[in-house]
N, C-alpha and C positions, 0 to 999 in steps of 0.2 A: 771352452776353447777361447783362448784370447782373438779377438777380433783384430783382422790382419790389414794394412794403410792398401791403397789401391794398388794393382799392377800396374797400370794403364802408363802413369805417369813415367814408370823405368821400360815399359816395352817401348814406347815412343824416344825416348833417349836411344835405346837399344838401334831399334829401325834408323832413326836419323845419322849416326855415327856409322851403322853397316852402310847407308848410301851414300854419306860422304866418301867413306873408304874406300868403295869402288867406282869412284872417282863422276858418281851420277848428281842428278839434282833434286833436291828433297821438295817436293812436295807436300803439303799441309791442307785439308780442310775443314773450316773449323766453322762452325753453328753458331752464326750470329746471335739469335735467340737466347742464348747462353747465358745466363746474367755477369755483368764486367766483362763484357769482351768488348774491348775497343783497337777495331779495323775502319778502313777508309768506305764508307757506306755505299760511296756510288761504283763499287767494283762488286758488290752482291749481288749473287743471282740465287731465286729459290731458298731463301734463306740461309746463304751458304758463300762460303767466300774460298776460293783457292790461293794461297801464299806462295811463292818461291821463297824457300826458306835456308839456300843457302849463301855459304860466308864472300858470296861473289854479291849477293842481291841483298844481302842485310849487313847493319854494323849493329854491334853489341850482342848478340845474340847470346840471350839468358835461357837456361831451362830447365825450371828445377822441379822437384817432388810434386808442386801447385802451379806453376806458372810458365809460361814461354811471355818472353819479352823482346824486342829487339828494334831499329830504326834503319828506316826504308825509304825510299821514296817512290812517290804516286801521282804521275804525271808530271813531274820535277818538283813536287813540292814532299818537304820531309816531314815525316811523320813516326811517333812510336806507336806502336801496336803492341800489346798485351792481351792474354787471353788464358783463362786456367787452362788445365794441362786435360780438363774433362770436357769441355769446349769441340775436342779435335775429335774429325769425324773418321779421321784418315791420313795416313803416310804413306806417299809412294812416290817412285824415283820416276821423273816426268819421261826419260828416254823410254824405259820396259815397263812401267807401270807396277813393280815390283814393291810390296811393302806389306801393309797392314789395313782392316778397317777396323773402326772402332765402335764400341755404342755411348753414343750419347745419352746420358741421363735425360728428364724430362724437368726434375728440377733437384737440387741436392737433398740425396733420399733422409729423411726423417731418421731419429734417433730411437730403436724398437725400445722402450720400457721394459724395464725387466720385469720380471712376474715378483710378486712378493706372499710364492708359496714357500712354504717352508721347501728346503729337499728333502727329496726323497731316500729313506734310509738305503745303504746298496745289501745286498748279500753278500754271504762270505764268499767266500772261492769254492770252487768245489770240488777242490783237491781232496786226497785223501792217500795217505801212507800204504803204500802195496808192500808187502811183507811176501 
């Protein structure tokens, strides 16, 4: 079976675009911990940072297959934050609380080895012509 790219990155697309469209505000939180996430340090709590993430509260906003990027300001000083797209712990629209959670990995999972048995021969089918 061909191994298949994440989900995570196109549900989070998904959820953010349904809250913009109905007209709420996207929330974000995302696991400092994370390796390459770079957010404003002293708005962390618990290891964990909550974003306003939308197009009223950020400029550029980037978000693709790996990454969310965009520029903000924090306390009136501006700033870019980026952060992979596996970082994010959760989406949901700040009014109803309506979105997603996600899981966070612990660290980007290892690459399994293949096995270097031979295969396994298959059987035939076990059809057979009814007359």
């Amino acid at each position: 079976m061909q191994e298949m790219t994440p989900n995570q990155p196109y549900l989070l697309r998904a959820f953010y675009d349904w809250i913009i469209d109905n007209g709420l505000t996207p929330y974000m939180v995302v696991d400092i911990n994370f390796p390459h996430v770079q957010v404003p340090t002293q708005f962390v709590n618990d290891g964990q940072i909550v974003l306003n993430v939308s197009p009223s509260a950020c400029v550029g906003f980037k978000m693709d297959a790996e990454w969310v990027e965009f520029q903000a300001r924090f306390s009136g000083k501006p700033m870019t934050v980026s952060f992979p797209c596996c970082a994010v712990g959760a989406i949901y629209a700040k009014e109803n609380g309506a979105g997603s959670v996600f899981t966070v990995p612990e660290t980007d999972p290892p690459q399994q080895p293949k096995k270097n048995e031979p295969d396994k021969p298959t059987k035939k089918p076990g059809l057979r012509i009814v007359k």
